[in-house]
C-alpha positions in Angstrom: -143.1 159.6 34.6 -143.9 157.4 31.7 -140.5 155.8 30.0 -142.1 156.8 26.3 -142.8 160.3 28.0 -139.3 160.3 29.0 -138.3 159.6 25.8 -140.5 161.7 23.9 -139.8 164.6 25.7 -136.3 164.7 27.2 -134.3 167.4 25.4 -130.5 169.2 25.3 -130.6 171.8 28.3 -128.1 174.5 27.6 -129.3 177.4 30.0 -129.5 176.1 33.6 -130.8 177.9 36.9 -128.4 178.7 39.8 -130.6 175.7 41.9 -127.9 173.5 43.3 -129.1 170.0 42.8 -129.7 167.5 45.5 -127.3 164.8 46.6 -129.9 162.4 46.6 -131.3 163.1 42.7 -127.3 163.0 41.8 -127.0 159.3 42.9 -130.4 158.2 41.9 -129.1 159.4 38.4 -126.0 157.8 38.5 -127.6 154.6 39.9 -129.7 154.5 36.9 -126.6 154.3 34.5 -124.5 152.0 36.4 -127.5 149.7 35.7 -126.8 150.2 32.1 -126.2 147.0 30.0 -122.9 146.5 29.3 -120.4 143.5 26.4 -119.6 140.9 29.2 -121.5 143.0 31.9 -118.3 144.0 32.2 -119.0 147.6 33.2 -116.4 149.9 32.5 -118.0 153.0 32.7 -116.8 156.0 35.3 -118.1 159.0 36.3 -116.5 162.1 37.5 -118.9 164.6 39.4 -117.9 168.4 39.6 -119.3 170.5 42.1 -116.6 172.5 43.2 -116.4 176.1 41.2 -112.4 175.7 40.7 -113.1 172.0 39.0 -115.7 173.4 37.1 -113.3 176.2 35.5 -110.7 173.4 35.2 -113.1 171.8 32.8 -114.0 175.2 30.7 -110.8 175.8 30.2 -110.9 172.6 27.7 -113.7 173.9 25.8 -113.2 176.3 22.7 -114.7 179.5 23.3 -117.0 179.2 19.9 -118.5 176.5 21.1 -122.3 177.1 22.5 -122.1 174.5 25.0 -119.5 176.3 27.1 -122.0 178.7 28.9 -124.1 175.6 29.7 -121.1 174.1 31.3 -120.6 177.7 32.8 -123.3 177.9 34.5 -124.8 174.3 36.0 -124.4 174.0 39.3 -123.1 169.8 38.5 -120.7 168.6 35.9 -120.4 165.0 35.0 -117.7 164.0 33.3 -118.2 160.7 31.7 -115.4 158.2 31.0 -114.7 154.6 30.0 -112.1 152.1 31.0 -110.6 149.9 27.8 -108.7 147.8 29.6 -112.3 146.8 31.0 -114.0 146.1 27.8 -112.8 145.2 24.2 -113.0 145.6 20.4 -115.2 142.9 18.4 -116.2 143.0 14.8 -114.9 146.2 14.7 -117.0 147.5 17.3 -116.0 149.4 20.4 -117.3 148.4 23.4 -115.9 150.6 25.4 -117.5 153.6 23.8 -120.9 151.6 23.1 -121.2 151.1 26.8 -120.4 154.2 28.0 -123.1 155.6 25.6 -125.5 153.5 27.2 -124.9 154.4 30.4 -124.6 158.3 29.6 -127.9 158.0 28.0 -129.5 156.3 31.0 -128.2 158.7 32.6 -129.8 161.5 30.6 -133.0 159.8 30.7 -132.7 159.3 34.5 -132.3 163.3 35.3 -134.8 164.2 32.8 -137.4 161.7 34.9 -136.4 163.6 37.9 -136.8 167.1 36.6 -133.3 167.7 35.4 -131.5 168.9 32.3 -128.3 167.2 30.8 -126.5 168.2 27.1 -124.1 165.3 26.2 -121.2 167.1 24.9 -118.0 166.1 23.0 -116.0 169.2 21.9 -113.5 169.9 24.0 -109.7 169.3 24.7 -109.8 166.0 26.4 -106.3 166.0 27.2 -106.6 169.5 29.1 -109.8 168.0 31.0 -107.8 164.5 31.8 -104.9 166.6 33.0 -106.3 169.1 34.8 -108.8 166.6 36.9 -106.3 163.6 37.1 -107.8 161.0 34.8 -106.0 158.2 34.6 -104.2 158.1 31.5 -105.5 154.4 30.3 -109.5 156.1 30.8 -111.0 157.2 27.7 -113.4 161.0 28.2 -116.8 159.5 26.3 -118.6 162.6 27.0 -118.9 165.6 29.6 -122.8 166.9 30.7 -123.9 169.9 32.6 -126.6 168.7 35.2 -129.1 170.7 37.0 -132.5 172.4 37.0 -133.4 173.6 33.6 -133.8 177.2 32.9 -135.2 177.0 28.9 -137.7 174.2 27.6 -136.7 173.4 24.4 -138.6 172.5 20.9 -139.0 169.3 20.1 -136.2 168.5 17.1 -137.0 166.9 13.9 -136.5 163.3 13.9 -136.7 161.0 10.6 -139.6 158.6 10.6 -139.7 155.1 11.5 -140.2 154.7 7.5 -136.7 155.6 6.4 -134.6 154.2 9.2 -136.6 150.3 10.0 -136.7 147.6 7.1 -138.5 144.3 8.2 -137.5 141.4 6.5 -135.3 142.9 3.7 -132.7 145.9 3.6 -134.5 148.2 0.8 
């Protein structure tokens, strides 16, 4: 598939088809983030893959029942959860690196499973101290994000985006 394809058409999956997803797809997704780049290629992303049922419920049991994404997470057959080491990156000009990175890398890998026919929804609501504790994080790792992964069962609209127009200036803020 065409990268621009990839981008154009890659969407948040929320409804997900009982499929279980191959072990093969599952690293070829991951290898594409660790390939992310990185402040110092220093590479402090981790990822924590669920496929066990019990691990999965651990992980509901962090989200708030009003929020939409919990049935997505309820029903994909992979959960990643997707974390960051700060003790492997830094702060400069007020920028977090450990969060930038880990962005990259979670968006490579959303890219990557949409190439291969997948659906991911980056989420962020949620109780990260419930999912750290009941999945033994480390306490020093930082929860970026948490996707459902697996075959799609919806095909989403295309959302509005803003054009190019009022979001680039060449030469001159304006």
């Amino acid at each position: 598939m065409d990268i621009f394809q990839v981008f154009r058409d890659r969407r948040s999956i929320r409804k997900y088809k009982d499929t279980p997803v191959e072990r093969e797809k599952i690293e070829q997704i991951l290898d594409a983030a660790r390939l992310a780049p990185s402040w110092k290629n220093m590479q402090c992303w981790r990822f924590l893959v669920l496929t066990r049922p019990e691990l999965k419920e651990a992980v509901l049991s962090a989200f708030p029942e009003d929020n939409p994404g919990k049935k997505a997470i309820a029903m994909a057959p992979v959960i990643i959860v997707v974390c960051g080491n700060p003790a492997e990156s830094d702060v400069e000009n007020g920028i977090d690196y450990c969060v930038g990175d880990v962005a990259i890398a979670f968006e490579h890998l959303c890219l990557a499973a949409h190439a291969l026919g997948l659906g991911t929804c980056w989420m962020g609501w949620y109780d990260a101290a419930v999912v750290k504790s009941k999945l033994n994080i480390p306490d020093g790792m930082r929860i970026v994000g948490i996707t459902p992964l697996g075959y799609p069962d919806q095909e989403p609209k295309p959302r509005p985006r803003k054009e190019l127009g009022e979001i680039v200036f060449f030469d001159k803020w304006q």
